[in-house]
C-alpha positions as CSV (number, residue, x, y, z in Angstrom):
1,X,92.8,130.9,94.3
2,X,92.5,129.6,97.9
3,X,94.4,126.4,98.7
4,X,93.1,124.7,101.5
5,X,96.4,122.2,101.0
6,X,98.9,125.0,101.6
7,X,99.7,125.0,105.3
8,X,98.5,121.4,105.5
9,X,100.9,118.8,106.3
10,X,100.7,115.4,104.5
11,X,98.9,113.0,106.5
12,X,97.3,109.4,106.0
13,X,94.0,110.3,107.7
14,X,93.6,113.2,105.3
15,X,92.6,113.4,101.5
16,X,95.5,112.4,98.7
17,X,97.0,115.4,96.9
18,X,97.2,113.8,93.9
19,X,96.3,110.9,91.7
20,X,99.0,109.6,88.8
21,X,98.1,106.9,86.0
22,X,99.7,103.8,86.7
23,X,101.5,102.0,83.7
24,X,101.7,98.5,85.1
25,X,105.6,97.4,85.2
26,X,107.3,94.1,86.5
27,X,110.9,96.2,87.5
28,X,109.9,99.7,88.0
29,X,108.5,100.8,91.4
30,X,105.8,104.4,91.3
31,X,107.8,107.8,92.1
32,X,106.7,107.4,95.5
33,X,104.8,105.0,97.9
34,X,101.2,105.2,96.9
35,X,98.5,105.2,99.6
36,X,95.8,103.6,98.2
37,X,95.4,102.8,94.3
38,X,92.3,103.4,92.3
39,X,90.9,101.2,89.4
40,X,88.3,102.1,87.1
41,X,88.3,98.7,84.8
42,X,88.3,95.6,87.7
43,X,89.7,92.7,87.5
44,X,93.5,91.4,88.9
45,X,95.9,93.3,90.0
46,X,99.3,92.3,91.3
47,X,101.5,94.9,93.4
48,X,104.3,94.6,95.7
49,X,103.1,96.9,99.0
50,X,105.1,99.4,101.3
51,X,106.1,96.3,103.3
52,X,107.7,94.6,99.9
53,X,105.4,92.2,99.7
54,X,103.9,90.8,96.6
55,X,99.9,90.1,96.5
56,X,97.3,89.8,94.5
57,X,93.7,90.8,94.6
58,X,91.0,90.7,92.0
59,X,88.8,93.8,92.5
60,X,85.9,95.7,90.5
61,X,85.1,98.1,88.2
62,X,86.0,101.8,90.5
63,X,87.3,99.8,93.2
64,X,89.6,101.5,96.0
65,X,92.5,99.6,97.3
66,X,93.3,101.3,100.7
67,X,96.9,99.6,101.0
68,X,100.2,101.0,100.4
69,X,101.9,100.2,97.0
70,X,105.3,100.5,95.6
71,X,104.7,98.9,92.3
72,X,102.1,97.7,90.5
73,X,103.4,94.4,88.6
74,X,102.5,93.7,84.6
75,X,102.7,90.2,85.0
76,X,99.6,88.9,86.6
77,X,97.7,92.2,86.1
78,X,94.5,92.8,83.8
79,X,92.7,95.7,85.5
80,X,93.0,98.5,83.5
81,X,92.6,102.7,84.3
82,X,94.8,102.1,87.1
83,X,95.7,105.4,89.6
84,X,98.3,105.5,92.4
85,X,96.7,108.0,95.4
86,X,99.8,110.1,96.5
87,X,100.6,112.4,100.0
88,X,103.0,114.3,98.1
């Protein structure tokens, strides 16, 4: 099968090469910084970003949040179907 990802370094401006669920967790951070997230279910969702941050945005049903994430928080969080967009 071609693999136009194979000699292709990881880069921001580029498309994600892969997409993990997110289980929303108050102490555990995702495997990796996340590049963007992806929600399918809207409503709030609480994070703590690459810069350690922690915010909170409300957004809508297949809503892309183009910020990076090292942990999506429980507490304060009701959107649901929640993905992390990943480099590697």
């Amino acid at each position: 099968m071609f693999d136009p990802f194979k000699n292709r370094q990881a880069d921001l401006n580029g498309p994600a090469r892969d997409m993990l669920p997110v289980t929303p967790n108050d102490g555990t951070d995702l495997p990796a910084v996340a590049v963007a997230l992806f929600v399918e279910s809207g409503g709030a969702v609480s994070f703590v970003s690459q810069a350690g941050e922690t915010r909170s945005v409300t957004l809508g049903d297949f809503s892309l949040l183009p910020v990076g994430v090292r942990r999506v928080r429980a507490t304060g969080t009701d959107a649901s179907g929640i993905h992390a967009l990943m480099l590697g």
